[in-house]
Backbone as XML, in Angstrom:
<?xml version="1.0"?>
<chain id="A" units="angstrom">
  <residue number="1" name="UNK">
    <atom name="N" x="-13.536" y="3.099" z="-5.658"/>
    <atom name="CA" x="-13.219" y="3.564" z="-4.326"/>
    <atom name="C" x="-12.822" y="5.034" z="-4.405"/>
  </residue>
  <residue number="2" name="UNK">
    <atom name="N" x="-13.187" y="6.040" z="-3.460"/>
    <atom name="CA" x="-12.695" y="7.179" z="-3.592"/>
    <atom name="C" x="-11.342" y="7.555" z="-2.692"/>
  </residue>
  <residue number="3" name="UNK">
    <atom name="N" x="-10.901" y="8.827" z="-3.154"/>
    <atom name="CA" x="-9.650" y="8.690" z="-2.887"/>
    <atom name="C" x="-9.939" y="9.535" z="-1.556"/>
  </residue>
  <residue number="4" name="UNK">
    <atom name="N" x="-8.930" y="9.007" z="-0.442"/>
    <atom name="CA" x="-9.121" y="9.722" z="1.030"/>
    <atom name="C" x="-7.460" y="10.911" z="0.839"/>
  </residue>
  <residue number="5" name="UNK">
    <atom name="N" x="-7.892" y="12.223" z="1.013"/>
    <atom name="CA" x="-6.929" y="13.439" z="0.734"/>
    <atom name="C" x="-6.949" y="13.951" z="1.873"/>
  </residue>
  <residue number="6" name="UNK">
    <atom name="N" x="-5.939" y="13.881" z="2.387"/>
    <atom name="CA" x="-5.378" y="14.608" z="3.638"/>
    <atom name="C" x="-4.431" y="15.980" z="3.037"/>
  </residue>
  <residue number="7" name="UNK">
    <atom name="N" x="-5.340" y="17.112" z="3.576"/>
    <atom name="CA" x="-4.290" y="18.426" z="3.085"/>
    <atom name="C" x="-3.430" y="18.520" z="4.136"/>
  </residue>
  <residue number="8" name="UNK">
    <atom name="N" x="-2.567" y="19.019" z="4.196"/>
    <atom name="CA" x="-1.636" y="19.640" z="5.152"/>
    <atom name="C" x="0.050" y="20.267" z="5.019"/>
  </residue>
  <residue number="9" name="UNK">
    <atom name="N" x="0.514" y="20.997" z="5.033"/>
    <atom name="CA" x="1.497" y="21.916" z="4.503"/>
    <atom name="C" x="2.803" y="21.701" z="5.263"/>
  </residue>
  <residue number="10" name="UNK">
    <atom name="N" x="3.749" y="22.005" z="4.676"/>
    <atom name="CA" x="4.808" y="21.615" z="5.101"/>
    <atom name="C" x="5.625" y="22.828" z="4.714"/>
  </residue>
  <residue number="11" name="UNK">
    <atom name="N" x="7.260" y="22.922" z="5.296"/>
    <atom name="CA" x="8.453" y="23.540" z="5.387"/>
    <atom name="C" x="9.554" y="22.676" z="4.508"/>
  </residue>
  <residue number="12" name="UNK">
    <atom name="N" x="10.350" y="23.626" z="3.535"/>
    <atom name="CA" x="11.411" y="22.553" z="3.307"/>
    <atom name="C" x="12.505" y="23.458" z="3.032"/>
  </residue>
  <residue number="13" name="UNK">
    <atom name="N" x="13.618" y="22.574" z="3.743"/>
    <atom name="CA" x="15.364" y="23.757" z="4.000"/>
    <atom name="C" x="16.026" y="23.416" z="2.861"/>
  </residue>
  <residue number="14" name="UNK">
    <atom name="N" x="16.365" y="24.455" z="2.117"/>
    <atom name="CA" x="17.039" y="23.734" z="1.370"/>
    <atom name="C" x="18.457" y="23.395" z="1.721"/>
  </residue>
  <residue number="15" name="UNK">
    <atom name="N" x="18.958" y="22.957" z="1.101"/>
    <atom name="CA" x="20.261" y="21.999" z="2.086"/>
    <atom name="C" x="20.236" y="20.930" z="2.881"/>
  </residue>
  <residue number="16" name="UNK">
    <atom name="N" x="19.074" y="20.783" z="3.076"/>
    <atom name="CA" x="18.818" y="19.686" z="4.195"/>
    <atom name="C" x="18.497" y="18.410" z="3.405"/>
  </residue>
  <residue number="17" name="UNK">
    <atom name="N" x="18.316" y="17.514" z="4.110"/>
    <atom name="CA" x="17.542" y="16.420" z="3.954"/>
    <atom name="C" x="16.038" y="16.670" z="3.784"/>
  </residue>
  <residue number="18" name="UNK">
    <atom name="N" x="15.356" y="16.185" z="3.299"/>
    <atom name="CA" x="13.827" y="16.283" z="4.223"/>
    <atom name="C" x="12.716" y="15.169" z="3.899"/>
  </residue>
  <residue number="19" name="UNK">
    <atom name="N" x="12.571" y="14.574" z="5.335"/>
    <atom name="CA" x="12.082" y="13.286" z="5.406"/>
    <atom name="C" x="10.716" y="13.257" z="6.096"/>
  </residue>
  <residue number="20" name="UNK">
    <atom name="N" x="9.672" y="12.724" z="5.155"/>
    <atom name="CA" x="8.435" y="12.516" z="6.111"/>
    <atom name="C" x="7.927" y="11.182" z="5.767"/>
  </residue>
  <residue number="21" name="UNK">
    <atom name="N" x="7.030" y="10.449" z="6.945"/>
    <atom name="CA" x="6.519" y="9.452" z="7.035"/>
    <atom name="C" x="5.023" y="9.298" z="6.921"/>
  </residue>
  <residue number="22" name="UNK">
    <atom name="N" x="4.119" y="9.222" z="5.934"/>
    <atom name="CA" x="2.969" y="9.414" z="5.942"/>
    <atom name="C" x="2.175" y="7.783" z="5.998"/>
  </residue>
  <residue number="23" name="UNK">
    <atom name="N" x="1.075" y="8.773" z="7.171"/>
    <atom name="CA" x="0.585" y="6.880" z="7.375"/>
    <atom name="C" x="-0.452" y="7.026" z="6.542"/>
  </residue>
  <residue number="24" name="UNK">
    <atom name="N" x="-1.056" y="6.118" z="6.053"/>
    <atom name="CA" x="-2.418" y="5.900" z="5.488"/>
    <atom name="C" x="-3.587" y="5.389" z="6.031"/>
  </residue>
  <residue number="25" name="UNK">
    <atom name="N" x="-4.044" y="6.306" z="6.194"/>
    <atom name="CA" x="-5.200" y="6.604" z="7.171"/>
    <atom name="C" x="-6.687" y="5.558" z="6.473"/>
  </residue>
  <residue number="26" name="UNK">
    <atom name="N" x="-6.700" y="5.635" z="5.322"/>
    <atom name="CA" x="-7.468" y="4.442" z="4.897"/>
    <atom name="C" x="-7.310" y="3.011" z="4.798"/>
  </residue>
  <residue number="27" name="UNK">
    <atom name="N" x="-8.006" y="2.328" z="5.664"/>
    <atom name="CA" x="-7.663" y="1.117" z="6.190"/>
    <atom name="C" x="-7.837" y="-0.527" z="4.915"/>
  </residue>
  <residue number="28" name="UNK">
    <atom name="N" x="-9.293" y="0.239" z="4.466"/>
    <atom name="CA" x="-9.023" y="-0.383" z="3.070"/>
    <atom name="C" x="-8.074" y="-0.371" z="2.083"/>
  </residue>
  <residue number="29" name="UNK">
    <atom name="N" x="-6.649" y="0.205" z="2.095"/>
    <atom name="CA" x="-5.807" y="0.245" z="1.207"/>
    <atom name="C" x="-4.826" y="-0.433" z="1.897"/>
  </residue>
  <residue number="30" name="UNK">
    <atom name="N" x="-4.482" y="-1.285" z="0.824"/>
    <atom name="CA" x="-3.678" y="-2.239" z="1.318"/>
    <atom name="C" x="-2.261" y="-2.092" z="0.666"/>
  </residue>
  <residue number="31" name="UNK">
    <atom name="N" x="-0.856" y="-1.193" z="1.357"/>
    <atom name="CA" x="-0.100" y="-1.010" z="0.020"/>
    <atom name="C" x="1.251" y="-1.995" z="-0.014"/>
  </residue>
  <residue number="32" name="UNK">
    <atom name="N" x="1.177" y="-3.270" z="0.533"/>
    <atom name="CA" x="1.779" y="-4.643" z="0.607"/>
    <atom name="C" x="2.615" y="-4.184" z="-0.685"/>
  </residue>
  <residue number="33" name="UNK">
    <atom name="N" x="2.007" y="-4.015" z="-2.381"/>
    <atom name="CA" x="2.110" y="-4.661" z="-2.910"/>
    <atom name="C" x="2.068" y="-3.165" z="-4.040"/>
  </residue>
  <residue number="34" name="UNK">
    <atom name="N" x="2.191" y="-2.011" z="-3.616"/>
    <atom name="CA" x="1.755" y="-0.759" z="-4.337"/>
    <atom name="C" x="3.209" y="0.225" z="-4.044"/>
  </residue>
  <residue number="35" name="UNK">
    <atom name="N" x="3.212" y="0.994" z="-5.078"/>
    <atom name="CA" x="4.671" y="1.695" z="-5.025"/>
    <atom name="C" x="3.890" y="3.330" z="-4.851"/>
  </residue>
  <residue number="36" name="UNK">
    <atom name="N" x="4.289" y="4.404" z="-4.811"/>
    <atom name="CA" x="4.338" y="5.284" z="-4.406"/>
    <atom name="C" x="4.662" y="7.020" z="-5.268"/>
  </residue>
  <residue number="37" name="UNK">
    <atom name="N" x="4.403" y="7.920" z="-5.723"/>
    <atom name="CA" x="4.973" y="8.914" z="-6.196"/>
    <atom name="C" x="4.897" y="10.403" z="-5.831"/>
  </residue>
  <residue number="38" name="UNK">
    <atom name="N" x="6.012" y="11.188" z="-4.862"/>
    <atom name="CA" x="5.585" y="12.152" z="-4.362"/>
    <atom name="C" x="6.210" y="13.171" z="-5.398"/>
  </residue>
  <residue number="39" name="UNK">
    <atom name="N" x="5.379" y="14.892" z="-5.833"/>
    <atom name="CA" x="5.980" y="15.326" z="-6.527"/>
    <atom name="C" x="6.058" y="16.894" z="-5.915"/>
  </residue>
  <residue number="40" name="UNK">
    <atom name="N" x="6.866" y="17.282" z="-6.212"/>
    <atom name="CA" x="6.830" y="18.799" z="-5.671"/>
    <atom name="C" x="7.215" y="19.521" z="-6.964"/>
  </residue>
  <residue number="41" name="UNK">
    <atom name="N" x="5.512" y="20.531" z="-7.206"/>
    <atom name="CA" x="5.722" y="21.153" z="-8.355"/>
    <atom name="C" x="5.264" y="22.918" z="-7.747"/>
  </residue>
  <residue number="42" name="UNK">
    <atom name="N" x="6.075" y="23.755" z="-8.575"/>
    <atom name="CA" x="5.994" y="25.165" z="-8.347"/>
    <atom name="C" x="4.596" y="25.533" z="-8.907"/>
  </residue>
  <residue number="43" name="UNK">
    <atom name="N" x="4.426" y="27.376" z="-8.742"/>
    <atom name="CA" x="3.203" y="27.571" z="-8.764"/>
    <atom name="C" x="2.463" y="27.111" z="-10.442"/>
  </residue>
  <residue number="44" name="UNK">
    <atom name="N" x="3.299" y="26.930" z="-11.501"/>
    <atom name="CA" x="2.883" y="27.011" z="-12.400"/>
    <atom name="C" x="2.924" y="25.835" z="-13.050"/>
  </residue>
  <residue number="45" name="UNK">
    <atom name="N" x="2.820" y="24.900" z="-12.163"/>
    <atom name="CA" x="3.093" y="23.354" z="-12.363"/>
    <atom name="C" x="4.130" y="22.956" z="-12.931"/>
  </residue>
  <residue number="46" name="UNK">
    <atom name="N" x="5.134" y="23.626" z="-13.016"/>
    <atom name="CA" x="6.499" y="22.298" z="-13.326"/>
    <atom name="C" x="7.068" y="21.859" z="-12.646"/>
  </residue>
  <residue number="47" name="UNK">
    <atom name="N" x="7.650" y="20.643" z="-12.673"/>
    <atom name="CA" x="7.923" y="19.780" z="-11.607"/>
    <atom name="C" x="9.285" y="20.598" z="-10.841"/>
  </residue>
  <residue number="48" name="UNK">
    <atom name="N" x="9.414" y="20.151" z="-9.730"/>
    <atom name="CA" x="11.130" y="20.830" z="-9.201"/>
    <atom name="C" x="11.556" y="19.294" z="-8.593"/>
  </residue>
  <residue number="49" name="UNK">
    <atom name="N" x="10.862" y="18.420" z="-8.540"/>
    <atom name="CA" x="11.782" y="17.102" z="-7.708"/>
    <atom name="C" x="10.553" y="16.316" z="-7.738"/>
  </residue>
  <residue number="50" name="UNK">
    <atom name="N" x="11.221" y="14.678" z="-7.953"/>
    <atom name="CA" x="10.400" y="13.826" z="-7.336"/>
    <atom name="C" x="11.279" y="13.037" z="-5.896"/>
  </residue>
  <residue number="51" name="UNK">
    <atom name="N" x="10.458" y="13.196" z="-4.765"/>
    <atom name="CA" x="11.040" y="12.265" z="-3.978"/>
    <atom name="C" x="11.449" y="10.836" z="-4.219"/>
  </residue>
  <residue number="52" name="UNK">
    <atom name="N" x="11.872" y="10.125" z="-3.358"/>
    <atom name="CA" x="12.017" y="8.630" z="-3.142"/>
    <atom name="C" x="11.008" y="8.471" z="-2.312"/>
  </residue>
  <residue number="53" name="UNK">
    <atom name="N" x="10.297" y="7.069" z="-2.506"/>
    <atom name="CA" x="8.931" y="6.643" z="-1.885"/>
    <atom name="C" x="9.508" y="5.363" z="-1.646"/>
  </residue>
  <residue number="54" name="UNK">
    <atom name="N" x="9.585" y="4.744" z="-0.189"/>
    <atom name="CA" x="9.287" y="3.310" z="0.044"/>
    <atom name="C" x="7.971" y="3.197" z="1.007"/>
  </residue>
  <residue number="55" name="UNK">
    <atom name="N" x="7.563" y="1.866" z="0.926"/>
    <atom name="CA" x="6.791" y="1.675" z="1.191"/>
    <atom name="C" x="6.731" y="1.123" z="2.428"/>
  </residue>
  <residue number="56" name="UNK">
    <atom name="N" x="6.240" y="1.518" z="3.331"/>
    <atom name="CA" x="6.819" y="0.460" z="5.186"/>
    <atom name="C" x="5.089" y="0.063" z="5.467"/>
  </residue>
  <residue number="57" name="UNK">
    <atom name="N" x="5.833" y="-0.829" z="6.326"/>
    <atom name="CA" x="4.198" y="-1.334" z="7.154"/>
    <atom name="C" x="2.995" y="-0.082" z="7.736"/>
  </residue>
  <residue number="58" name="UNK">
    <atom name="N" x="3.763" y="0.636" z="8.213"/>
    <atom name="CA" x="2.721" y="1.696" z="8.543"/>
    <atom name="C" x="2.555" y="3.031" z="7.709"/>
  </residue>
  <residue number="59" name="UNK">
    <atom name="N" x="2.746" y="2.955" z="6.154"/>
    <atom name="CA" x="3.066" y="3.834" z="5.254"/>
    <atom name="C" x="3.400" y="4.026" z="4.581"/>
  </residue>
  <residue number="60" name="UNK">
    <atom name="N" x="4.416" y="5.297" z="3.990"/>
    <atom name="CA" x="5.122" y="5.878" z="2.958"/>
    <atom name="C" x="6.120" y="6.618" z="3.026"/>
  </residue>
  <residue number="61" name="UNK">
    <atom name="N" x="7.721" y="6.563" z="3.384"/>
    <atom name="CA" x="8.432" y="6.855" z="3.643"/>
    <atom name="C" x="8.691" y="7.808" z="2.606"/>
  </residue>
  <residue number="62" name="UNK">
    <atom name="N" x="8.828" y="9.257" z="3.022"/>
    <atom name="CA" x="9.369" y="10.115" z="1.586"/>
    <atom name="C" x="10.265" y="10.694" z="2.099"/>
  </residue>
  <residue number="63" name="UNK">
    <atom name="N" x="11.872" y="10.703" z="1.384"/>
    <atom name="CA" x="13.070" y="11.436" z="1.660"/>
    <atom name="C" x="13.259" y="12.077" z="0.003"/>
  </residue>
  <residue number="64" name="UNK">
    <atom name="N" x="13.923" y="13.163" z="0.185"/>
    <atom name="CA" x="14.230" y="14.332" z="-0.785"/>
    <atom name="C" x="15.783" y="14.737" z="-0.084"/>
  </residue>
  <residue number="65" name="UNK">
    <atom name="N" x="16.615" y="13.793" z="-1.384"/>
    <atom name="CA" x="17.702" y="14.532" z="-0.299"/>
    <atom name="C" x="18.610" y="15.447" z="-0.222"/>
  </residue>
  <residue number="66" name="UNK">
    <atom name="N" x="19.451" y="16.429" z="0.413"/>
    <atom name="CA" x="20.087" y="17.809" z="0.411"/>
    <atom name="C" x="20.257" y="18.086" z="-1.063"/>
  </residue>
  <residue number="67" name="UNK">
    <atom name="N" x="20.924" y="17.240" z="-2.017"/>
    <atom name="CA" x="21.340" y="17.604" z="-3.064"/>
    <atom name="C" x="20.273" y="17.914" z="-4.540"/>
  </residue>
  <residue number="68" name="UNK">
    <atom name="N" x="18.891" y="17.392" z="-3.487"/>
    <atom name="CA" x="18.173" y="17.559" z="-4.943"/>
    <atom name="C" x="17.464" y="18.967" z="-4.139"/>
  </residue>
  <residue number="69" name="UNK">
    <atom name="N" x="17.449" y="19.171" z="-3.375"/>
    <atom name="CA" x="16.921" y="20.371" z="-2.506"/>
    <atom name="C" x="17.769" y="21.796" z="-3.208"/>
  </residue>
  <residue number="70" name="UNK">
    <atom name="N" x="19.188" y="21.328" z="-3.271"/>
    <atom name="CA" x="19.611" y="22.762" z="-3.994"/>
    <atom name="C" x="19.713" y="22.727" z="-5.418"/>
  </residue>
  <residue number="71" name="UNK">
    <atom name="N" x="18.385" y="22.164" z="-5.928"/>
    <atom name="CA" x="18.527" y="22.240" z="-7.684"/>
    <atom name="C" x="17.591" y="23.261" z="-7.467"/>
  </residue>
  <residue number="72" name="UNK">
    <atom name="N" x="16.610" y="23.750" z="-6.256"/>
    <atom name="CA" x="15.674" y="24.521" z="-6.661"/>
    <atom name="C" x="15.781" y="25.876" z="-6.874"/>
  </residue>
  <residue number="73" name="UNK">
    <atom name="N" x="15.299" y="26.378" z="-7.874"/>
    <atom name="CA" x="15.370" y="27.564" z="-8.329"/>
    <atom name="C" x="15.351" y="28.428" z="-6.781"/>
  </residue>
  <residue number="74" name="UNK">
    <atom name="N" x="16.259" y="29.905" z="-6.242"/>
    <atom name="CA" x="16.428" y="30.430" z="-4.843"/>
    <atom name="C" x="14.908" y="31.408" z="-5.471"/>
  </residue>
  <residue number="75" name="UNK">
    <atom name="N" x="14.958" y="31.741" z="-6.788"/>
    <atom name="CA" x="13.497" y="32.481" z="-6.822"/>
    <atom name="C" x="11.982" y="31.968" z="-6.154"/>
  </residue>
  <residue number="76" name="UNK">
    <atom name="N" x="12.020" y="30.602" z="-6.044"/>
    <atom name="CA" x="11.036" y="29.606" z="-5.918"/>
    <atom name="C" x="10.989" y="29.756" z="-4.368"/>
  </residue>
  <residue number="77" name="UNK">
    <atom name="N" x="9.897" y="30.378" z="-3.754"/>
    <atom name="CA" x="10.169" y="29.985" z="-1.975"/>
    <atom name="C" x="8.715" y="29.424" z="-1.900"/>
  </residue>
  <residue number="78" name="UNK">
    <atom name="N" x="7.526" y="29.017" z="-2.790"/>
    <atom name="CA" x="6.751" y="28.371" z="-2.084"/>
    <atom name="C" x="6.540" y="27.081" z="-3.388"/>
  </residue>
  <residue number="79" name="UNK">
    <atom name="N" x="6.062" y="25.874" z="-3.093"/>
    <atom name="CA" x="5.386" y="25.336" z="-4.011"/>
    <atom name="C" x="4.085" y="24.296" z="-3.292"/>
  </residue>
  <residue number="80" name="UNK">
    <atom name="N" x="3.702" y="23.337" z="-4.446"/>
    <atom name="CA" x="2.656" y="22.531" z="-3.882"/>
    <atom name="C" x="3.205" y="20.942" z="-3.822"/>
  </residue>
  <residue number="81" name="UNK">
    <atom name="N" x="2.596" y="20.443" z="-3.208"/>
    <atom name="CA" x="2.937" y="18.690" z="-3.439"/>
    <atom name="C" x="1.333" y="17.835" z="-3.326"/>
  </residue>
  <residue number="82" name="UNK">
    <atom name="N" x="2.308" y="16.635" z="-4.086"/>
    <atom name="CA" x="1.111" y="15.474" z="-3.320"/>
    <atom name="C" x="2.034" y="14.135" z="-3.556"/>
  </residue>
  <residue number="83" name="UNK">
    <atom name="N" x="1.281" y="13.234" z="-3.059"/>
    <atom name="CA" x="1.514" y="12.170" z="-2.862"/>
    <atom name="C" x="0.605" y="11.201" z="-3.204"/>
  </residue>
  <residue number="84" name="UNK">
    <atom name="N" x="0.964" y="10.256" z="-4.471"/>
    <atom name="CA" x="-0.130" y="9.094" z="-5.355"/>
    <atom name="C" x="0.180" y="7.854" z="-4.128"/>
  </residue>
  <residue number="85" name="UNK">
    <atom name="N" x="-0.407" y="6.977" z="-3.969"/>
    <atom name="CA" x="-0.089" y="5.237" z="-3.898"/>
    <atom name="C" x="-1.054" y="4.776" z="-5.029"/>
  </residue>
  <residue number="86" name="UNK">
    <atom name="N" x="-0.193" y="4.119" z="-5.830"/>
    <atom name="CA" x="-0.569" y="3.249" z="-6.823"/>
    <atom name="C" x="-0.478" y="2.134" z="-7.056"/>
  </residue>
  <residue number="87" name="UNK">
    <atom name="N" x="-1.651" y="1.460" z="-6.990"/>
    <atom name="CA" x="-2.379" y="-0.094" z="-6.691"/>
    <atom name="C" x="-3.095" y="-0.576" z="-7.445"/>
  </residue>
  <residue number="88" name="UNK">
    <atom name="N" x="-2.717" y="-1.976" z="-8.229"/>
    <atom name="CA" x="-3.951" y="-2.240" z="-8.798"/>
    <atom name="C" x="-4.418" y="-1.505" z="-10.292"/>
  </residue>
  <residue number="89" name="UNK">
    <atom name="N" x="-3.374" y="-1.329" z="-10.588"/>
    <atom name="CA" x="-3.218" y="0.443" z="-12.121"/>
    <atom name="C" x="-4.731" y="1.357" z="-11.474"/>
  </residue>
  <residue number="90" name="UNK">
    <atom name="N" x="-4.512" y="0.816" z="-10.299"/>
    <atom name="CA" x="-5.267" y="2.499" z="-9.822"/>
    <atom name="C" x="-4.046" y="3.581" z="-9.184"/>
  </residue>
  <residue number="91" name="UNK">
    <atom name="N" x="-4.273" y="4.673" z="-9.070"/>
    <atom name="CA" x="-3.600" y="5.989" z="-8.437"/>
    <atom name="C" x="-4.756" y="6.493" z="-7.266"/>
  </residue>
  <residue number="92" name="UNK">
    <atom name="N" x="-4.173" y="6.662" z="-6.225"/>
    <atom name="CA" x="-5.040" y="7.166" z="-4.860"/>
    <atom name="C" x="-4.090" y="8.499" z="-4.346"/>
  </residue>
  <residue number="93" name="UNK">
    <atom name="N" x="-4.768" y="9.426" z="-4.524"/>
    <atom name="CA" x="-4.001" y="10.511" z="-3.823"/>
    <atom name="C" x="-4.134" y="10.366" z="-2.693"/>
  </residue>
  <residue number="94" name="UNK">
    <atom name="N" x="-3.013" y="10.333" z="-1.349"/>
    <atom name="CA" x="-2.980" y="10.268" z="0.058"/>
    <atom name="C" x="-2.884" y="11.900" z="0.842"/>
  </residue>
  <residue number="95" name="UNK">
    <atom name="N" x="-1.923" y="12.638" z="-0.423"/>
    <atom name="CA" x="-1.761" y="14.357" z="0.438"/>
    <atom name="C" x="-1.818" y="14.838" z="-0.317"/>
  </residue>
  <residue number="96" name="UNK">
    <atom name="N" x="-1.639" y="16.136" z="-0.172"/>
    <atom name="CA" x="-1.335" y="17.103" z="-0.538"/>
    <atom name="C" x="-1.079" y="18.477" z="0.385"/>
  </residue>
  <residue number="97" name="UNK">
    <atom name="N" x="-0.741" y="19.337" z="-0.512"/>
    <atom name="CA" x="-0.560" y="20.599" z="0.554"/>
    <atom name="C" x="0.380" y="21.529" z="-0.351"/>
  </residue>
  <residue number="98" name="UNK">
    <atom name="N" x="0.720" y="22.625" z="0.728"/>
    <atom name="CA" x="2.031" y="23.618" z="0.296"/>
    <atom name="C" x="3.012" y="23.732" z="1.070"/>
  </residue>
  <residue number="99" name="UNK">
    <atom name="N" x="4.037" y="24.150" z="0.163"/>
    <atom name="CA" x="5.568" y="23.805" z="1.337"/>
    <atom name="C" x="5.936" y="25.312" z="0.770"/>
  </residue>
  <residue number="100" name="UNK">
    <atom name="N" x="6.551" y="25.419" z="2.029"/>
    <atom name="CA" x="7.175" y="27.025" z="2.014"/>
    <atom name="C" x="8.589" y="26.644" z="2.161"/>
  </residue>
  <residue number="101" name="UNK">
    <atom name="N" x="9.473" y="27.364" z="0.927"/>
    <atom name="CA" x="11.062" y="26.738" z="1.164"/>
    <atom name="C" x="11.488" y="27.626" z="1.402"/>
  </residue>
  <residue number="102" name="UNK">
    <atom name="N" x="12.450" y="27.628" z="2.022"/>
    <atom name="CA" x="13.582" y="28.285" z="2.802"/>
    <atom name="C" x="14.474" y="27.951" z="2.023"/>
  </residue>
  <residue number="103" name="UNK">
    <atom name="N" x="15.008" y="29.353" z="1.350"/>
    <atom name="CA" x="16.614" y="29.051" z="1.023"/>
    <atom name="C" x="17.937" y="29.412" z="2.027"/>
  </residue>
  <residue number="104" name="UNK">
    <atom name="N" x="17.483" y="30.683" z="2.669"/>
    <atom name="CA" x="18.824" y="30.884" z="3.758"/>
    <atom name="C" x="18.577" y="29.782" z="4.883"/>
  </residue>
  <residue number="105" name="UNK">
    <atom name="N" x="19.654" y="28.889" z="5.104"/>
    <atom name="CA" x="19.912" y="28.054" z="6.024"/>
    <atom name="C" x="20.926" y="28.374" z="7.227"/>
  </residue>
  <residue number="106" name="UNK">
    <atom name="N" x="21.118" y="28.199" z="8.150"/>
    <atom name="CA" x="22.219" y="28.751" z="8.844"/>
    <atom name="C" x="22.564" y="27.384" z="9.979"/>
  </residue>
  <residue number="107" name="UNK">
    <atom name="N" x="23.763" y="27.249" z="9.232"/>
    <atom name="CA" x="24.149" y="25.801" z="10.226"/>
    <atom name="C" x="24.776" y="25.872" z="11.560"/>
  </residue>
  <residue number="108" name="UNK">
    <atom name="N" x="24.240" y="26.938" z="12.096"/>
    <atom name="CA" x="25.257" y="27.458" z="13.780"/>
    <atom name="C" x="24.325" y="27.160" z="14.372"/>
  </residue>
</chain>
C-alpha cells in the first residue's frame, strides 16, 4: 500500500502547549489497533522532541507539552516534522511539513 502524505506547515510557541488533531484521510487505514510517532527534527536532522500520540476514532491526537517546548535550542526558530502510524510492522507516513518556532512569547 502506498503511503498517503499530506504536507502542511505549522507554528509552534514555545512555552505553550501545542496540540494538533490529525485525521486520516485514508480510509483504508484502519488505526483501531496501530500506535503513532510524531518527531520534530531541526535542519540537520537531530531530533528536538518526540510528541505524545494517541490514537482517537477520527485520528491522531498530538500534544507537545510547554515543558518540552522550552528544551529547544532559542537558536533553532525553524524545523521539520512528520508523523508515522504504524500498523501491521508497517510505518505509513500521514504528514509532514515545517514549523516555524517562536521563542518570544508574550502572555498579555
Amino acid at each position: 500500500m502506498n503511503d498517503y502524505v499530506r504536507n502542511e506547515d505549522e507554528f509552534l510557541h514555545v512555552g505553550a502547549n501545542w496540540e494538533r488533531m490529525y485525521t486520516i484521510e485514508n480510509r483504508t487505514l484502519n488505526p483501531q489497533h496501530a500506535s503513532a510517532v510524531f518527531k520534530l527534527r531541526d535542519g540537520r536532522d537531530n531530533l528536538l522532541c518526540e510528541a505524545v500520540c494517541t490514537i482517537q476514532p477520527e485520528g491522531v491526537l498530538v500534544q507537545i507539552p510547554y515543558e518540552k517546548t522550552q528544551e529547544i535550542d532559542k537558536r533553532i526558530t525553524k524545523a521539520k516534522y512528520d508523523l508515522f502510524l504504524k500498523m501491521n510492522e508497517k510505518s505509513y507516513k500521514l504528514i509532514m511539513g515545517n514549523i516555524q518556532i517562536i521563542h518570544d512569547i508574550s502572555m498579555h
